[in-house]
Each structure stands twice: as C-alpha cells, then as structure tokens.
N, C-alpha and C positions, 0 to 999 in steps of 0.2 A: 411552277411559279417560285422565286426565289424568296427566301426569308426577308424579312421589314427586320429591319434595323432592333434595334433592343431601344425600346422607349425608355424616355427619363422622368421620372414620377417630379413636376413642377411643385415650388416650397407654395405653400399658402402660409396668412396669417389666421385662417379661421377654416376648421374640417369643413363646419355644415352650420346654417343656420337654421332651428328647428321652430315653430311656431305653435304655442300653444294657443288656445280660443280656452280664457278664462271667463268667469259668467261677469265680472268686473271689468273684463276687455283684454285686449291682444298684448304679450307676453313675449319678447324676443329672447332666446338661450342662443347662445354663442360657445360653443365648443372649440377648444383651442386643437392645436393638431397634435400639440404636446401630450393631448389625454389622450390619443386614439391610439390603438395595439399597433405595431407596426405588421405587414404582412405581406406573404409571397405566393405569386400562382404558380401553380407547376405546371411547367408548359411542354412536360414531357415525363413519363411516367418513371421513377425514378427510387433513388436505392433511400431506407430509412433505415440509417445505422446505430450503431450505438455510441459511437465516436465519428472525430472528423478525418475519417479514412476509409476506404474501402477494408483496410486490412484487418476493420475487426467485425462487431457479429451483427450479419443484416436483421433487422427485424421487419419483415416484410418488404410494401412501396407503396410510395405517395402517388396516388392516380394524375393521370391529365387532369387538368382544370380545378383540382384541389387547391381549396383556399387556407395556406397556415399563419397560424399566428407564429408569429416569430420573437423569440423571448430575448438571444444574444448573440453573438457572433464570437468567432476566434479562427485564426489561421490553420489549414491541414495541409494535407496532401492536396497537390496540384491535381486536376482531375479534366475531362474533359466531357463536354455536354450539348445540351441545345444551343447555348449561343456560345457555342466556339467558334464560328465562322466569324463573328463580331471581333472577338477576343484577339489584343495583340499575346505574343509568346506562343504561337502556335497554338492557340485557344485554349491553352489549358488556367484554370482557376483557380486557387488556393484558400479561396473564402467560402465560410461554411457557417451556416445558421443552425440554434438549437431551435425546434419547432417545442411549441408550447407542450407537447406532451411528453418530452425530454428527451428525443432524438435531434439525430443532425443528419440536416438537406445540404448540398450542395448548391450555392448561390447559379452554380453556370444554369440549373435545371427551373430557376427560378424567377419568375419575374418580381420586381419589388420598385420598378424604375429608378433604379440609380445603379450604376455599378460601383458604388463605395457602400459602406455596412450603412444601413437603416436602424441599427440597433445599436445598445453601448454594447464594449466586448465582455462575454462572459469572463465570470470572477474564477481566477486561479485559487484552486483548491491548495487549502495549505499542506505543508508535507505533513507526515505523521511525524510522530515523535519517536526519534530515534531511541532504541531499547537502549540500555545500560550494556554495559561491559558482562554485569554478573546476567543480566537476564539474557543475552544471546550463548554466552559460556551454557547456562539451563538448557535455551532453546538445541543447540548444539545438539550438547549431550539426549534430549531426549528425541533427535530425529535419529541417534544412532544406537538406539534400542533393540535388542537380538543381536546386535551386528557380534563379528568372536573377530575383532580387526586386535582388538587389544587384549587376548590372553593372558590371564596373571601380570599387567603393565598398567595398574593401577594409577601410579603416577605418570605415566605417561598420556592416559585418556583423560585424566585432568586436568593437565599441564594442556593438551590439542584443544579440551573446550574455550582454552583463552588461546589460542593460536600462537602456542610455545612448545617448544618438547626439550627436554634431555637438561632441564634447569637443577632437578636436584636426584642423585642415584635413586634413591627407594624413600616411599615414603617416612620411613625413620627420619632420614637426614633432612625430608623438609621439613617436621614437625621440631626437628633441634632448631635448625635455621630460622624457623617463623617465631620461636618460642625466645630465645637469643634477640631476634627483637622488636620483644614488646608484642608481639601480634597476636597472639594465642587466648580464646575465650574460653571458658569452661562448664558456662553451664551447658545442658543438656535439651534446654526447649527453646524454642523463639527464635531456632538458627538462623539466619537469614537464605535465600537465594543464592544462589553459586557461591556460597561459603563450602571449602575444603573441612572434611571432616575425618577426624584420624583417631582408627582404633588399632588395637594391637593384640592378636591371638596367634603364638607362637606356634601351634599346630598346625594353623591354618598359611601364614604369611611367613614362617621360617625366619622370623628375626627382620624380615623387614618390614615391619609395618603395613598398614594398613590405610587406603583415601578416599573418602566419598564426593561425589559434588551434590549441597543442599539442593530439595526441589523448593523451601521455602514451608513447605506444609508438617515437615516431621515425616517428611518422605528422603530414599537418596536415590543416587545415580551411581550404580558400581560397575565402572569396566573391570571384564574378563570375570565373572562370578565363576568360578571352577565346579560346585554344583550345580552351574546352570550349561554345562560343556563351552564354558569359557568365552560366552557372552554380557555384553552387556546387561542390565538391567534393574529395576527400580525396587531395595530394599529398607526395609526399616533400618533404625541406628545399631539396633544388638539384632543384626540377622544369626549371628552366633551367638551360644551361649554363653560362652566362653569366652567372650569378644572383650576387652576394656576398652571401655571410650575413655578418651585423651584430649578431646579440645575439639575447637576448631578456628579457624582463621579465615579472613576476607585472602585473597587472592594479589598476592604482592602488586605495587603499582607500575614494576616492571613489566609485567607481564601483556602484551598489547591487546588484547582481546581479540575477537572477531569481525 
C-alpha cells in the first residue's frame, strides 16, 4: 500500500478548551496554541545526533512513534528519509530540529504537519573571543615544548611564536634595537604574557645574548635549552647562575602574530 501524503497540521485560534467544575459553577480556560510545545512524531526509527548532520557523533535513535518536543530549528545537511518520496529535489531535506533534550532529528523522519519549521530558529552561538597576539605567541610556544626544531636559535623561536623569523641577528641586536626605542622594561616581576625576555651569560650564549617568551606567571619559554639536548622548554628567569637579566619588551607591532 502506498505512503498518504505528509499531512498538514491546520493553524487554530485556540489548542483545547478545558473545563473545570468549580463548586461556584463552570469555568471555561482557553489555551492559546501559542502556549503549547511544539512537536514531531517519528514516523520511522531514526538517527539522534549531536548536530545537524550525519557527520558528527550519533547518540543513539529516536524509536517509531516517539513523541518529541521540539525546541528550534536551523539548516544542515540535506538528508534523506521517510517522506522523501513527498519531497521535491529528489527527497532530500535540509531542515533539522533540536529535540528538547539537546539533540537533532532530521524533519524528513518527522511528522510535525507542515513542512516549513514549527519552531523559531535556534540562536547562533556567538564566536569566542579571539586570543591576543601575545596569548597565541604563549599558546604556540607551549604546544612546541621538547620539540629540539630550534637548537641554540633562541631568537628565532621567538620571533616563530609571532609568525616572523630572521627580524633581528641574535638576541643582543634586538635587545639594542627595542631598547633604541623606548620598548625596554626593567623590572623583574609582573612580566606580562608573550613579553620577550633578555638575559646575558657569556659562557653560556657566546656574546650573543640571551630570549625568553613570558608564560605570564614568572615562568618562561626557552627554545633550544642546551642542557636540556637542545629543546625546547619552560624555565625560571635566572635558570643560570650566572645569567644577567636585562629587561624585557612587548613584541614589536610589526610583528603579525599568529
């Protein structure tokens, strides 16, 4: 026997009228349709995802004849279902409702009688908040922890976390360069976040200086540590004894970040 047609759920002015028997006498309530949940049967056993697509994580399925409330709508993935024989475009749907319990049904597997949304469309989540320049330089640098990409290239693993390289020889010459103008801070606590930090231990760095990137806490980020076989990783301000600290600087406005 062939499928019936996809019914069309008719508008009313009034859901239901319900009658109370008060001991003073009869009571008429009037419920507008505007107060009632809206909702869909599923008229064929079907996928409950986490989004409005197959392509991301099923949580289970919503049985035949299950009754959902239906909270909002928004566009996916075209799909195809129970009433795709109905459907022009080769039956495939693109409308998808969040069911009250925060997944999403596919309308084609659903009866709601109308095939336009029954519901307003669900609210676009706002982006997040794009990180800072200094804080992706941080983030950077601390996904490339161990890594030995930058052996004794101190300034040059600083110069990568803002998505630059080869701006100043050795760190000497940027500490001249930032100092020349104006950029240069000096005290020792309260550094900021992807602030460049330049110390100087001739034993250790051969006259050329010395660059950390702040983690923000009184922690730093040193590419190529030589006692650590020329990796990455996360040391205090005098990891040497011997070490002078010299300043340090915000991260020129040239520099684009990441």
């Amino acid at each position: 026997m062939p499928h019936r047609p996809r019914p069309r759920r008719k508008r009313v002015l009034s859901a239901f009228v319900a009658v109370v028997i008060a001991t003073l006498g009869t009571t008429l309530v009037t419920v507008s349709a505007a107060d009632a949940t809206p909702t869909g049967t599923v008229m064929a056993t079907t996928q409950r995802m986490t989004d409005a697509t197959l392509n991301t994580t099923q949580a289970g399925w919503y049985g035949k004849g299950s009754v959902l409330a239906l909270a909002c709508y928004k566009y996916g993935q075209s799909v195809k279902g129970y009433y795709s024989p109905w459907l022009p475009n080769g039956g495939y749907d693109s409308l998808w409702y969040k069911a009250s319990d925060g997944y999403w049904v596919a309308d084609v597997d659903i009866n709601t009688g109308s095939d336009n949304p029954i519901t307003g469309p669900c609210a676009t989540p706002a982006p997040p908040p794009t990180a800072s320049r200094e804080q992706r330089a941080v983030n950077w640098a601390l996904s490339m922890l161990h890594s030995n990409a930058y052996p004794s290239q101190c300034e040059v693993f600083v110069e990568a976390a803002y998505g630059t390289r080869y701006k100043y020889l050795n760190p000497w010459a940027a500490f001249y360069a930032l100092r020349a103008a104006g950029m240069m801070h000096y005290n020792s606590t309260g550094i900021p976040a992807g602030a460049l930090v330049f110390s100087s231990d001739y034993a250790y760095d051969h006259g050329n200086g010395h660059v950390e990137l702040s983690l923000g806490n009184g922690q730093y980020v040193s590419g190529g540590v030589l006692g650590a076989g020329g990796t990455v990783q996360i040391v205090g301000l005098k990891a040497r004894a011997a070490s002078t600290y010299l300043g340090w600087s915000y991260a020129p406005s040239s520099w684009p970040g990441r």
